[in-house]
C-alpha positions in Angstrom: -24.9 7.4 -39.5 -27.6 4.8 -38.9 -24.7 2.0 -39.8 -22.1 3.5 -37.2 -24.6 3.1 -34.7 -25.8 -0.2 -35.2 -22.0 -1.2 -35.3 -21.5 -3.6 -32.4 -19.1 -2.0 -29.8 -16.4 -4.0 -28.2 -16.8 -4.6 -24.4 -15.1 -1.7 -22.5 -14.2 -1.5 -19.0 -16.1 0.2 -16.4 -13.7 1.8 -13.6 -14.9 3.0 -10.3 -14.0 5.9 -8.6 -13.5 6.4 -5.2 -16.9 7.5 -4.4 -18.6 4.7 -5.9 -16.4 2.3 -4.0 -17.4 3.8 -0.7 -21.4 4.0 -1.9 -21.3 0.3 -2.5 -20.5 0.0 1.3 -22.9 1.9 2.5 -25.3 0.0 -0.2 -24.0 -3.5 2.2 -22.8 -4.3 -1.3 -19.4 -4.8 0.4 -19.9 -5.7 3.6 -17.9 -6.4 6.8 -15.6 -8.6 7.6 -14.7 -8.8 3.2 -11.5 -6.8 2.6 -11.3 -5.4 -0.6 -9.0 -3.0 -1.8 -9.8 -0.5 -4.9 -7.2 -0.8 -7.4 -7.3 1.3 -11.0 -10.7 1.3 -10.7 -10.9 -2.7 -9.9 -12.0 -4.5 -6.6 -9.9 -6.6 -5.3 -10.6 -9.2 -2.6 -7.6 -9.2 0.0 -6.0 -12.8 1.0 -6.9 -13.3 4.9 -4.0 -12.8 6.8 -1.4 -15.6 8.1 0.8 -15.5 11.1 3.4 -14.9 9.8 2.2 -12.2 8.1 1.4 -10.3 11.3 4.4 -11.2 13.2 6.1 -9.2 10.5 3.8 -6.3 10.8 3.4 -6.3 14.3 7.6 -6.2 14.0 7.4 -3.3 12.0 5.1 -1.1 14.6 8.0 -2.2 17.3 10.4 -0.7 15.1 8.4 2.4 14.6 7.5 2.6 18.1 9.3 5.3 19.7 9.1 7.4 16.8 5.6 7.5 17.1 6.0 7.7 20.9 8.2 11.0 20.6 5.6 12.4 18.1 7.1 12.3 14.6 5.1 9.9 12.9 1.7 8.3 12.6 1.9 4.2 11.6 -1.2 3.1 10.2 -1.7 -0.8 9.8 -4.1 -1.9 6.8 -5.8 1.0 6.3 -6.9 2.9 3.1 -4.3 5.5 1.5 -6.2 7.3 -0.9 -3.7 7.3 -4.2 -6.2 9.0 -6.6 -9.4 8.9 -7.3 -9.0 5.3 -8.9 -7.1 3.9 -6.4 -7.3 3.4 -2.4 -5.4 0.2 -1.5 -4.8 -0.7 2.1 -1.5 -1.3 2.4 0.0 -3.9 5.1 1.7 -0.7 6.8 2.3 2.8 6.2 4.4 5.2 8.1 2.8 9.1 8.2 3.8 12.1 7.9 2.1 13.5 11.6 -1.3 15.4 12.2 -2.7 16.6 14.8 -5.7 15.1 13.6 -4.4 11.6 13.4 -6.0 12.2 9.5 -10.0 11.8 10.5 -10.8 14.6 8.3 -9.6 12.6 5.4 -7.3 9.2 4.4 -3.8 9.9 4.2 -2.5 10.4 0.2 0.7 9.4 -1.3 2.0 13.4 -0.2 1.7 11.7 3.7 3.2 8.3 3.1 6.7 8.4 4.4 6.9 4.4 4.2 4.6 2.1 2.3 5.3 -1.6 3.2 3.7 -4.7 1.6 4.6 -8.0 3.7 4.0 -10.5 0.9 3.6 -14.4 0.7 0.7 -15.5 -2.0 0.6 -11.7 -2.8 3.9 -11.2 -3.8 3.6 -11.2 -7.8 0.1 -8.6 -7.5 2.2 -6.3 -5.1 5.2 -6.4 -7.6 3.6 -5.9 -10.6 0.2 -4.2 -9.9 0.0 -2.3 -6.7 4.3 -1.3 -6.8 4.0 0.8 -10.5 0.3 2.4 -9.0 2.6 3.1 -6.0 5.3 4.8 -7.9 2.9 6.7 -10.4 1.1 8.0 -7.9 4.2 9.8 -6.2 4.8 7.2 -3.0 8.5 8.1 -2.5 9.2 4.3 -0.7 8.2 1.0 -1.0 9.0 -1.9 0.5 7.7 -4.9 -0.2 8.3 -7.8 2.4 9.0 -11.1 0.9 7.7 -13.9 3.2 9.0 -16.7 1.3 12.5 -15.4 0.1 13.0 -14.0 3.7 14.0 -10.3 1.9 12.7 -6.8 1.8 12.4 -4.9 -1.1 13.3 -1.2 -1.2 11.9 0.6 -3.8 12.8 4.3 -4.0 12.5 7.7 -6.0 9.3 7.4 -8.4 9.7 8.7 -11.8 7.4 8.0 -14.9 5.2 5.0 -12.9 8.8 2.9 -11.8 11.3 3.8 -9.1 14.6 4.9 -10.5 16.1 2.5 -7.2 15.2 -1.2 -6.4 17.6 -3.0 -4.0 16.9 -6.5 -2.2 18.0 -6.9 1.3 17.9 -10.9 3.0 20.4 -8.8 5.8 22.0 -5.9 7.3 20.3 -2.5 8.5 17.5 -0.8 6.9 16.8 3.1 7.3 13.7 4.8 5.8 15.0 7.8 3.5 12.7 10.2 5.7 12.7 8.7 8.9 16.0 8.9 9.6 16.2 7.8 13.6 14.7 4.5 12.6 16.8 1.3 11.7 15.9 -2.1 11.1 17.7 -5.7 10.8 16.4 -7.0 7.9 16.8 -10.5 9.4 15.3 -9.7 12.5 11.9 -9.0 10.3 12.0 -12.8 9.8 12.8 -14.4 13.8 
C-alpha cells in the first residue's frame, strides 16, 4: 500500500467550474477591462476586437433590429451564455429566445440561444475546433461562424453527439436563421 502511494502521479488537469470562474472576479484575480472566456474548464484570454470585427457585428444587430423592436427576440452582443457548468463563453452575438426579464435573473443557456454567431479573423481555427464542438454538445441548435478573411459565413446546424449533422459555407446569397424565420441576411452585405 505504502508503494502505491509513494508512486509519483502524473500531472492532471485542474478544471474550473463556473462558480470559481466568477469568485476569481470578485477576488480582482480577473479584473476589468481583461476578457476572458471560460472554456471546458480553461480561461481563455479574448483577442481585442478590430473594426472590422464590429462593423460585422454591429451589421448583425441591424439585421435583427426589428425583430427585437416587434418583441420576438432579445440580441445579446459579447455576453456570457452559460453552456454548463464548465463552460460560459461570450460569444460575438447571440440571438434569444425573449424574457420579460431581459434574463437578469440568470445568463441565457444553450435552451435560449436561437442564433450563436462567432465573427472570426485570428480566432477562426479556436472557434472551429474548440468553441463549435462545445457549442454543438452542449445542445446550441445554430452556429454561425463569420469568416473575416474568407469573406463567408458558416452555418452550422442540428447538434447531435458534439458535431452538427449540417455545415454549409455561404461567400453569397440570403441567410435565414432556422427559428427566426422573418429575418434574412445577404451574406455579402455582412462584408461592405
Amino acid at each position: 500500500m505504502a508503494a502505491a502511494l509513494e508512486r509519483p502521479q502524473a500531472p492532471a488537469r485542474h478544471r474550473l467550474d463556473v462558480d470559481a470562474y466568477y469568485r476569481m472576479a470578485e477576488a480582482g484575480i480577473l479584473s476589468q477591462p481583461e476578457r476572458v472566456e471560460l472554456i471546458d474548464g480553461d480561461i481563455f484570454d479574448m483577442n481585442p476586437i478590430g473594426s472590422p470585427h464590429a462593423a460585422v457585428t454591429r451589421r448583425l444587430e441591424q439585421r435583427f433590429a426589428r425583430a427585437v423592436a416587434d418583441g420576438l427576440v432579445l440580441v445579446s452582443v459579447q455576453n456570457p451564455l452559460r453552456l454548463d457548468s464548465h463552460n460560459e463563453p461570450q460569444p460575438d452575438f447571440v440571438v434569444l429566445a425573449p424574457r420579460p426579464d431581459a434574463y437578469a435573473a440568470s445568463h441565457p443557456g444553450a435552451d435560449d440561444a436561437l442564433l450563436v454567431v462567432e465573427v472570426s479573423d485570428s480566432s477562426l481555427d479556436y472557434d472551429r475546433k474548440t468553441k463549435l464542438p462545445i457549442y454543438a454538445r452542449c445542445g446550441v441548435l445554430e452556429v454561425w461562424i463569420v469568416d473575416l478573411s474568407g469573406r463567408a459565413v458558416e452555418l452550422h446546424r442540428d447538434p447531435i453527439e458534439g458535431r452538427y449533422a449540417s455545415s454549409s459555407r455561404m461567400t453569397k446569397g440570403a441567410l435565414t436563421p432556422a427559428r427566426v424565420p422573418g429575418v434574412t441576411i445577404d451574406v455579402a452585405s455582412l462584408f461592405a
